[in-house]
mmCIF file as Biopython writes it, N, C-alpha, C and O atoms, coordinates in Angstrom:
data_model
#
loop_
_atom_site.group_PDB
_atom_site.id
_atom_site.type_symbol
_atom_site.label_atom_id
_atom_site.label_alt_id
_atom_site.label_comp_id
_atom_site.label_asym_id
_atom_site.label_entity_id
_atom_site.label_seq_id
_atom_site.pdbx_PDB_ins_code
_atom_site.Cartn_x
_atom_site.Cartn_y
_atom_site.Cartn_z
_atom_site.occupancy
_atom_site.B_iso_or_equiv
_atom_site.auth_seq_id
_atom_site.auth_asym_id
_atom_site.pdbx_PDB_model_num
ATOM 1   N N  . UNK A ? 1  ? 12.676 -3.478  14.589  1.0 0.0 1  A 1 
ATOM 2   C CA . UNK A ? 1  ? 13.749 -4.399  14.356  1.0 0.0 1  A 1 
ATOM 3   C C  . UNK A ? 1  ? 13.957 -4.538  12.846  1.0 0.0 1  A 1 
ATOM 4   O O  . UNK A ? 1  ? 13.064 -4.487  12.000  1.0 0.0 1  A 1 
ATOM 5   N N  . UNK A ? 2  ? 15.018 -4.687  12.672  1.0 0.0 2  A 1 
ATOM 6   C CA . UNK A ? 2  ? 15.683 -5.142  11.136  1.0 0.0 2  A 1 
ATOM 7   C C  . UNK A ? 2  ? 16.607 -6.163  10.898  1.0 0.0 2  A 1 
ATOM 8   O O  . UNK A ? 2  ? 17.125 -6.776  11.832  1.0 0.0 2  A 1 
ATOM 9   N N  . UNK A ? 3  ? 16.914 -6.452  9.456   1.0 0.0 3  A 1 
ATOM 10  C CA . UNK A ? 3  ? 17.408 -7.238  9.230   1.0 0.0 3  A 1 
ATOM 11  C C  . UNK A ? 3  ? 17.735 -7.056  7.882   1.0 0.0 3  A 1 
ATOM 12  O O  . UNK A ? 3  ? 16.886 -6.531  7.162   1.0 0.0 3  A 1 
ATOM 13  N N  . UNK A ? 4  ? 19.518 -7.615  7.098   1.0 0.0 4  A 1 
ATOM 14  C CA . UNK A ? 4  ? 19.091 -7.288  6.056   1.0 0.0 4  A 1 
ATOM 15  C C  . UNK A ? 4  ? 20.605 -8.058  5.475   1.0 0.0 4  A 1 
ATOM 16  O O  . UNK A ? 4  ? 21.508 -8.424  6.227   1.0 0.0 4  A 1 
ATOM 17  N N  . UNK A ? 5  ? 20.613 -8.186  4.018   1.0 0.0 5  A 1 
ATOM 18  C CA . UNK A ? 5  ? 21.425 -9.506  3.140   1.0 0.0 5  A 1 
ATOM 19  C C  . UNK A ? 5  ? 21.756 -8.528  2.163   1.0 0.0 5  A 1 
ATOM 20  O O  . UNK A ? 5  ? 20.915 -7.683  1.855   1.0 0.0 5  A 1 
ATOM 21  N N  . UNK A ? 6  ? 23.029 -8.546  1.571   1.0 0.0 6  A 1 
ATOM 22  C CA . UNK A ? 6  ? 23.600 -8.203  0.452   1.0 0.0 6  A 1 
ATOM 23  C C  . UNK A ? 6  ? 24.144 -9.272  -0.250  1.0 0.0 6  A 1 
ATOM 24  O O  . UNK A ? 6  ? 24.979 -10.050 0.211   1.0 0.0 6  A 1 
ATOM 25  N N  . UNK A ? 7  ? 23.694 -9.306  -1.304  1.0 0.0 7  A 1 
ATOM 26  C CA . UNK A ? 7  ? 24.446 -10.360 -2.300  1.0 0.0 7  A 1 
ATOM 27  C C  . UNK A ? 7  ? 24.787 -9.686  -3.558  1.0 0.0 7  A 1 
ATOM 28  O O  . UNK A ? 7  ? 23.901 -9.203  -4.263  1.0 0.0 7  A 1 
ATOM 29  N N  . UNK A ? 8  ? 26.311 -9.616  -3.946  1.0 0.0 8  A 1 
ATOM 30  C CA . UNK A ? 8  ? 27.114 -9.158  -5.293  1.0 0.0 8  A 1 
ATOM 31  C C  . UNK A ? 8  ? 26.520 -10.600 -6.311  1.0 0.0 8  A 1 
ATOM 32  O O  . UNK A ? 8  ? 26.543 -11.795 -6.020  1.0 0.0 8  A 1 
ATOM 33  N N  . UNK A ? 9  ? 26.085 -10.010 -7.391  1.0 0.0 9  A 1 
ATOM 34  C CA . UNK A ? 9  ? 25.713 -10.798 -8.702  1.0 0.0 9  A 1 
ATOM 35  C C  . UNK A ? 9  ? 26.952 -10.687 -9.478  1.0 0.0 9  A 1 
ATOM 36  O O  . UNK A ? 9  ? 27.801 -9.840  -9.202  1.0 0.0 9  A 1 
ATOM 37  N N  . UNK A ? 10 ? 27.079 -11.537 -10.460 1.0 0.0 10 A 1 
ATOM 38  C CA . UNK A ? 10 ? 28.484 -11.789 -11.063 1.0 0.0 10 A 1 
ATOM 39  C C  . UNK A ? 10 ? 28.007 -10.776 -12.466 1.0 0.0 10 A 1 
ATOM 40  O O  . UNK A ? 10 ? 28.824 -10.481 -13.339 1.0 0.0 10 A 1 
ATOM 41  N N  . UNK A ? 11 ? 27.118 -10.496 -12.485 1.0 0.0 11 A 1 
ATOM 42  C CA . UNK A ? 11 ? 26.926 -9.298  -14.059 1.0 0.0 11 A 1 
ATOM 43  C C  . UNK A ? 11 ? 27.033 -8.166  -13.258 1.0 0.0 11 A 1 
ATOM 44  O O  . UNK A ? 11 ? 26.596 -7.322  -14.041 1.0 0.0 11 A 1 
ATOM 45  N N  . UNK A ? 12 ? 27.325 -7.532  -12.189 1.0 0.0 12 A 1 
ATOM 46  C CA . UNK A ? 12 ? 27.552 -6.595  -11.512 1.0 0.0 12 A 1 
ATOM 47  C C  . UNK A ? 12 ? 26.686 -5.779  -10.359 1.0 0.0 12 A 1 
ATOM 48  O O  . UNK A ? 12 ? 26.885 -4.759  -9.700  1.0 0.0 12 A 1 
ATOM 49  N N  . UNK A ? 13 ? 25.702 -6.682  -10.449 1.0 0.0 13 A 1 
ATOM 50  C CA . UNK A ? 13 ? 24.175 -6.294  -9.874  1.0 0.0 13 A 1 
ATOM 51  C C  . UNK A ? 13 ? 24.280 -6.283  -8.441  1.0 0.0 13 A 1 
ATOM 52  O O  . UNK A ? 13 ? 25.205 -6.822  -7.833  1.0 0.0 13 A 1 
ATOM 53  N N  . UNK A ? 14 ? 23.694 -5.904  -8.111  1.0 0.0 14 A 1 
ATOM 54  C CA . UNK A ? 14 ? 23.732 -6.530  -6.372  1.0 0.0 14 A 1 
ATOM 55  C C  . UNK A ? 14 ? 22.465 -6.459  -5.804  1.0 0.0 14 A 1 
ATOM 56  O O  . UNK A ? 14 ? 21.873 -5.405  -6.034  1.0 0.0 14 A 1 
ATOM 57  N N  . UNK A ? 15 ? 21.773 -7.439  -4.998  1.0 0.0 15 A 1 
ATOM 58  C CA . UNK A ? 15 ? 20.655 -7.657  -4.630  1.0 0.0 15 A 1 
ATOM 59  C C  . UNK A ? 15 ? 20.718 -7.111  -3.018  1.0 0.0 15 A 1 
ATOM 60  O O  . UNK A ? 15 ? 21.692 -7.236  -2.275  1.0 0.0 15 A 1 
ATOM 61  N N  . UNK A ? 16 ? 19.542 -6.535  -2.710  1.0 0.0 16 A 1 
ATOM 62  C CA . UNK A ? 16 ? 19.417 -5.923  -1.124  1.0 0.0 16 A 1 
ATOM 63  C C  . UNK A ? 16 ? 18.139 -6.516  -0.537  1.0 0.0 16 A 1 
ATOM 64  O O  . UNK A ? 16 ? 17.000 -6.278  -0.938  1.0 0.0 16 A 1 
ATOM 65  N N  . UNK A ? 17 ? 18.443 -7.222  0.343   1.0 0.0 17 A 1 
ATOM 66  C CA . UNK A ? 17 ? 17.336 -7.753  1.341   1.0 0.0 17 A 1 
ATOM 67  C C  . UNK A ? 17 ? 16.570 -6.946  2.480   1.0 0.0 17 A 1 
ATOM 68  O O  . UNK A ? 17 ? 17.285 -6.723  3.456   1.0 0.0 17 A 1 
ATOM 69  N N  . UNK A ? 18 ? 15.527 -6.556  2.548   1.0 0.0 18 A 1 
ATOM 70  C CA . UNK A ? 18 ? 15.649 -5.835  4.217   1.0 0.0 18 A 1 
ATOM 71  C C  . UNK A ? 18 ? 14.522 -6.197  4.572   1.0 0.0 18 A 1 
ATOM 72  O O  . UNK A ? 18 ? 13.566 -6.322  3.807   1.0 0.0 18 A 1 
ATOM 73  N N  . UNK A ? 19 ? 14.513 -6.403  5.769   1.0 0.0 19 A 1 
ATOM 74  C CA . UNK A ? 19 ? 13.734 -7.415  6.498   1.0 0.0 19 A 1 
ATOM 75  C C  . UNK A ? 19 ? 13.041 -5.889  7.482   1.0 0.0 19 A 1 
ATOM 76  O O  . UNK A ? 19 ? 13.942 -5.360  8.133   1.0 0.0 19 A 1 
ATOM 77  N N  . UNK A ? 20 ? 11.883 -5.304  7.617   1.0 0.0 20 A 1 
ATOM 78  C CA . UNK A ? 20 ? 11.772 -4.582  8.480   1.0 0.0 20 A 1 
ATOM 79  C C  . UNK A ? 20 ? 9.912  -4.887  9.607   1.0 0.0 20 A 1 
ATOM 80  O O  . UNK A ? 20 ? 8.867  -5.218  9.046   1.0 0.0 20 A 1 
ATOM 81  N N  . UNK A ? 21 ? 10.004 -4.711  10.758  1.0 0.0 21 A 1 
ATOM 82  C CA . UNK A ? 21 ? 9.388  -5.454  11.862  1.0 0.0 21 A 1 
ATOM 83  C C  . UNK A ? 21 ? 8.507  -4.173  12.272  1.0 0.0 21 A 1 
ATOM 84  O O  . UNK A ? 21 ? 9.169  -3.187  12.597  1.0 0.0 21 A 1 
ATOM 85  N N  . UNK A ? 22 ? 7.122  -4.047  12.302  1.0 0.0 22 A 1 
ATOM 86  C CA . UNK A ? 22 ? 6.771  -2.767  12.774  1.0 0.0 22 A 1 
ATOM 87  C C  . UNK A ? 22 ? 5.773  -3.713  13.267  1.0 0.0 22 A 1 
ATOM 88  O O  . UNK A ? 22 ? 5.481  -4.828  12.834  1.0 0.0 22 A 1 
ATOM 89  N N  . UNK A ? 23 ? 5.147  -2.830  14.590  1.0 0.0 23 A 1 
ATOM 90  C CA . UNK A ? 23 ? 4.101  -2.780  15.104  1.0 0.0 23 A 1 
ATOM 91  C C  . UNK A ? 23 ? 2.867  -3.342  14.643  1.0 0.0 23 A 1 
ATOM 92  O O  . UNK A ? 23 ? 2.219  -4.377  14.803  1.0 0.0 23 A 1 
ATOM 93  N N  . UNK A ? 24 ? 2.754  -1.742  13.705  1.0 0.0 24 A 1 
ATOM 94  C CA . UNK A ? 24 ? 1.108  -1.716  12.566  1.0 0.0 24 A 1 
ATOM 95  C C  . UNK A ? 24 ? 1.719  -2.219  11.184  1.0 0.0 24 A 1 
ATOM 96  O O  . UNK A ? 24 ? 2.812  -2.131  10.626  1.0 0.0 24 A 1 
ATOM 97  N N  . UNK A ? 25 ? 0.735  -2.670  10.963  1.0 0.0 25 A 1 
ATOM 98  C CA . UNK A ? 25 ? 0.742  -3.458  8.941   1.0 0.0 25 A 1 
ATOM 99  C C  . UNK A ? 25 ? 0.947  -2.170  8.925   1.0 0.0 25 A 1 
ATOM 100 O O  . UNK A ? 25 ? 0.768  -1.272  9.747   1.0 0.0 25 A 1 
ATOM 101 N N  . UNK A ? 26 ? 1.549  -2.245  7.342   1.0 0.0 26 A 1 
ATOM 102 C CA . UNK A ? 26 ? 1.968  -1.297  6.682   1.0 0.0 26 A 1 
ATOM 103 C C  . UNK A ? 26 ? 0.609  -1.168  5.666   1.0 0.0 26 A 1 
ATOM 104 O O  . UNK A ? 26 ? 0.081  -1.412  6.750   1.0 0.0 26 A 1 
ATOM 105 N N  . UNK A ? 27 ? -0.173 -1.068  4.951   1.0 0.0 27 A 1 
ATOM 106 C CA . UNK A ? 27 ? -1.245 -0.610  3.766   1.0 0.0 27 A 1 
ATOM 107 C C  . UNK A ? 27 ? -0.307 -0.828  2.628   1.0 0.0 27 A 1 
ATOM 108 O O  . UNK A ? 27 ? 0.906  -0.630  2.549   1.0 0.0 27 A 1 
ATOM 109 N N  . UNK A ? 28 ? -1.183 -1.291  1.755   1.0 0.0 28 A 1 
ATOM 110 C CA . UNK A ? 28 ? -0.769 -1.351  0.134   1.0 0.0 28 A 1 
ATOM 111 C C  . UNK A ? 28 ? -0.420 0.145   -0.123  1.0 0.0 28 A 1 
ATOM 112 O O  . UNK A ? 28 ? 0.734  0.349   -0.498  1.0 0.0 28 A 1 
ATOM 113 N N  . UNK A ? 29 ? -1.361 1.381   0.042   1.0 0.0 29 A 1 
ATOM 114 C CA . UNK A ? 29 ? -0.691 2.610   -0.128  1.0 0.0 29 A 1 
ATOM 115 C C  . UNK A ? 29 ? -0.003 2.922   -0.185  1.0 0.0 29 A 1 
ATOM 116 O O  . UNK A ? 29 ? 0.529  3.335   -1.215  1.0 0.0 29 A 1 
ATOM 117 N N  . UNK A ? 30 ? 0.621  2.920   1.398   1.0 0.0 30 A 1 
ATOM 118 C CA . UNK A ? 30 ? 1.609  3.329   2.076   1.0 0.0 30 A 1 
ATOM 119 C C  . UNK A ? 30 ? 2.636  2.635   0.993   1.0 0.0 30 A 1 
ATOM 120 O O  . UNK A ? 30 ? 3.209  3.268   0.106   1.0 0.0 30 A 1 
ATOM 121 N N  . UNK A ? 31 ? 2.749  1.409   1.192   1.0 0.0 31 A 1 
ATOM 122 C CA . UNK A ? 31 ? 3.796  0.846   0.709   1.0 0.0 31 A 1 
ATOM 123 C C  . UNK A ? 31 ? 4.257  1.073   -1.232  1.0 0.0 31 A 1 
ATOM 124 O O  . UNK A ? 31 ? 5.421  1.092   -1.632  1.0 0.0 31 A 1 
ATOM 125 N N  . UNK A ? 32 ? 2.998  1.219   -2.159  1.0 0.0 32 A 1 
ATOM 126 C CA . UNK A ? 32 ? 3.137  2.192   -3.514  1.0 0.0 32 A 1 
ATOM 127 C C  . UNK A ? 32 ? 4.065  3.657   -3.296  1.0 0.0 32 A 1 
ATOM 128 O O  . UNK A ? 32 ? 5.102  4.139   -3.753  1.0 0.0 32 A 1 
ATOM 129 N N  . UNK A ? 33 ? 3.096  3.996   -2.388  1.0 0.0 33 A 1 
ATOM 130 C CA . UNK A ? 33 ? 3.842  5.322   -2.666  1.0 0.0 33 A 1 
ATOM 131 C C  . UNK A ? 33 ? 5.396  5.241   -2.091  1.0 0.0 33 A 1 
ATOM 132 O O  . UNK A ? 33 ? 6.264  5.717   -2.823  1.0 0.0 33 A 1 
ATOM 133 N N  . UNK A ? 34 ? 5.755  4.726   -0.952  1.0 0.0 34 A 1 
ATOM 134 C CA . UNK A ? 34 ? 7.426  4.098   -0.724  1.0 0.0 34 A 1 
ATOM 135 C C  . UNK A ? 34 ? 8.041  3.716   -2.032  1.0 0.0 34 A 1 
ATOM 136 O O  . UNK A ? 34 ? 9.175  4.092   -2.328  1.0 0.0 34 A 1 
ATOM 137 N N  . UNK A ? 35 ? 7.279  2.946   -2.847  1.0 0.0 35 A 1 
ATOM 138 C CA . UNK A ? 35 ? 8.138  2.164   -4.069  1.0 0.0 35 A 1 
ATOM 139 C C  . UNK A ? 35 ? 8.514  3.055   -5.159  1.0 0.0 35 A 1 
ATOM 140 O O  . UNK A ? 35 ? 9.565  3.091   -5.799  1.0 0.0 35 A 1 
ATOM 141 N N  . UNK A ? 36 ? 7.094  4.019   -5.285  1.0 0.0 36 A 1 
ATOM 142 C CA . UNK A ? 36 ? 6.441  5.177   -6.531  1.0 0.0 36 A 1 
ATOM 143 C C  . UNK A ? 36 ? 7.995  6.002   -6.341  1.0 0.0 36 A 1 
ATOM 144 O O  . UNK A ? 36 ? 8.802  5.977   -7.270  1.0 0.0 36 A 1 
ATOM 145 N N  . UNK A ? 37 ? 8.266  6.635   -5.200  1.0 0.0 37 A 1 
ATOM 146 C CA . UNK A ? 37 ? 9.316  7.347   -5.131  1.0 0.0 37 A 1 
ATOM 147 C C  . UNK A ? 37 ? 10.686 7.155   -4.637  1.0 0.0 37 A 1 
ATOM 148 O O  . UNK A ? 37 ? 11.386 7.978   -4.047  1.0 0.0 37 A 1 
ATOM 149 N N  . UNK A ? 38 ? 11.153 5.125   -5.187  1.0 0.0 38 A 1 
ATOM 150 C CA . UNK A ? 38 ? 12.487 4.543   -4.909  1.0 0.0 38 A 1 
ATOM 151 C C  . UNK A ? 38 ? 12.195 3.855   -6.313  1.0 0.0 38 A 1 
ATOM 152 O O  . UNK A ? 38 ? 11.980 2.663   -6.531  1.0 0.0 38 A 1 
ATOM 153 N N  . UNK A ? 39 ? 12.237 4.737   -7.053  1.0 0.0 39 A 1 
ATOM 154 C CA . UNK A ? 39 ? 12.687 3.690   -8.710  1.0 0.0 39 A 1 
ATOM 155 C C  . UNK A ? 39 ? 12.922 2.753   -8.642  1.0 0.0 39 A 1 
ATOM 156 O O  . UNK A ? 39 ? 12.144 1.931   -9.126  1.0 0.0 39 A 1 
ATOM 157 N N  . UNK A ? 40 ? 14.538 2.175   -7.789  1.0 0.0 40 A 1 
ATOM 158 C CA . UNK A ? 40 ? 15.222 1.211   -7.402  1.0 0.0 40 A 1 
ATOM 159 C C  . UNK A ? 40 ? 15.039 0.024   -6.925  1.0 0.0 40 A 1 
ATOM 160 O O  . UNK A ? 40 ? 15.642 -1.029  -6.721  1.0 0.0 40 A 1 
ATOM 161 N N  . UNK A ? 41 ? 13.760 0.635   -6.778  1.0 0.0 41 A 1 
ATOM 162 C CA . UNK A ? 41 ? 13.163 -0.808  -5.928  1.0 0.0 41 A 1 
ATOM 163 C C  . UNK A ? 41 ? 12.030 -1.880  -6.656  1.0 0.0 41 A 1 
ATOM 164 O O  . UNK A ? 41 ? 10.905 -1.441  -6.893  1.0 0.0 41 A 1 
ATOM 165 N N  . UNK A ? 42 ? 12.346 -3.191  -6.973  1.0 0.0 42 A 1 
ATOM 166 C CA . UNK A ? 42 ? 11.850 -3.521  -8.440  1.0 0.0 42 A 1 
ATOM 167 C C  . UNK A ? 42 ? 10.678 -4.648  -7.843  1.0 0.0 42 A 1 
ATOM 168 O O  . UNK A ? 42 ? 9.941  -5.167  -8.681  1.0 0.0 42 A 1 
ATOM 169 N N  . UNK A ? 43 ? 10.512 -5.028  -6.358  1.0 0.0 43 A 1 
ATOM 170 C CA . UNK A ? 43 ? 9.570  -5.908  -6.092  1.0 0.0 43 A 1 
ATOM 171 C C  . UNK A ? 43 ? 9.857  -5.303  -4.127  1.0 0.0 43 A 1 
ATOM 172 O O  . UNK A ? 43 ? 10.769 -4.688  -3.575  1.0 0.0 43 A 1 
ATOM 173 N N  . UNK A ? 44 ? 8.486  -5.923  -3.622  1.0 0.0 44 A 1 
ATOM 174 C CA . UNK A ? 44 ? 8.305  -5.708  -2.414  1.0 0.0 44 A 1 
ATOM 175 C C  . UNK A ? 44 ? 7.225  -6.828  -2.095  1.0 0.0 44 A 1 
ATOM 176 O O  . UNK A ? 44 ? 6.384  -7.015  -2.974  1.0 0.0 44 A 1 
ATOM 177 N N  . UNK A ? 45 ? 7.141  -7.671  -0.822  1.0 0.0 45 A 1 
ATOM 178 C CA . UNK A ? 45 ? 6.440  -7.951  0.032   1.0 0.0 45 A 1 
ATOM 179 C C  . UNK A ? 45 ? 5.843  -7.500  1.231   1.0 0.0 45 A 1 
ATOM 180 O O  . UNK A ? 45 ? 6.519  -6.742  1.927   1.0 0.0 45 A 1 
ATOM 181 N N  . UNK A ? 46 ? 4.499  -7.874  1.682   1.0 0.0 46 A 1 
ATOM 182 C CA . UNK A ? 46 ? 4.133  -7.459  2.994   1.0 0.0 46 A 1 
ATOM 183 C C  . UNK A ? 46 ? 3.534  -8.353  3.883   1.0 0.0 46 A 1 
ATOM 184 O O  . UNK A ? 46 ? 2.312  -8.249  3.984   1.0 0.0 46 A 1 
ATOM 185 N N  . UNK A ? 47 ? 4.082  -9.186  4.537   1.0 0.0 47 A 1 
ATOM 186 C CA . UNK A ? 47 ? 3.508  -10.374 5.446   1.0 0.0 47 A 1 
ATOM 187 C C  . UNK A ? 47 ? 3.208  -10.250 6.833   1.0 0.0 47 A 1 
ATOM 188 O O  . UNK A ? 47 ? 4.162  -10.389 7.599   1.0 0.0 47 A 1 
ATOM 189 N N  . UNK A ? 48 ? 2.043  -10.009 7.336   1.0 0.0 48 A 1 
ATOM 190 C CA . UNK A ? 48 ? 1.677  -9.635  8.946   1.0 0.0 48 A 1 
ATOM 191 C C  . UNK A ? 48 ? 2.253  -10.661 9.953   1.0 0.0 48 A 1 
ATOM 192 O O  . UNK A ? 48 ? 2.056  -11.853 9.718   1.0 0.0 48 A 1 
ATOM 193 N N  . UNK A ? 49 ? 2.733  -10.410 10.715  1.0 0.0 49 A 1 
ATOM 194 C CA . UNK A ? 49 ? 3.217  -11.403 11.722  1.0 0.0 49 A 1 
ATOM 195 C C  . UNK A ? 49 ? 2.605  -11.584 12.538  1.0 0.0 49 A 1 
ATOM 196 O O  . UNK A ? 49 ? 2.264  -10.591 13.181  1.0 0.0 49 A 1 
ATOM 197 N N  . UNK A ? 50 ? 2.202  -12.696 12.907  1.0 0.0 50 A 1 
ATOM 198 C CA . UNK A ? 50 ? 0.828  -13.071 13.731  1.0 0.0 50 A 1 
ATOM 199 C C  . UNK A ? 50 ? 1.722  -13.459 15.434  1.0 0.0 50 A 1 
ATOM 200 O O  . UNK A ? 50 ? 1.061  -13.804 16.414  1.0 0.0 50 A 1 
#
């Protein structure tokens, strides 16, 4: 499952939300190397859903 928010910034920016629902935790690894090779991507969370 997903979920996800776009918001236009008035200096031209635009912020992307995405909300994504898996099964298994994702690993700190896993999730570096996702970031290591999306420049773009300037912060990330990982919260287990109990």
């Amino acid at each position: 499952m997903a979920e996800s928010k776009i918001a236009r910034r008035r200096d031209g920016t635009t912020d992307y939300d995405l909300i994504l629902r898996r099964r298994t935790e994702i690993s700190y690894k896993e999730l570096k190397i996702f970031m290591d090779s999306h420049p773009e991507i300037l912060s990330a969370s990982n919260s287990p859903i109990r």
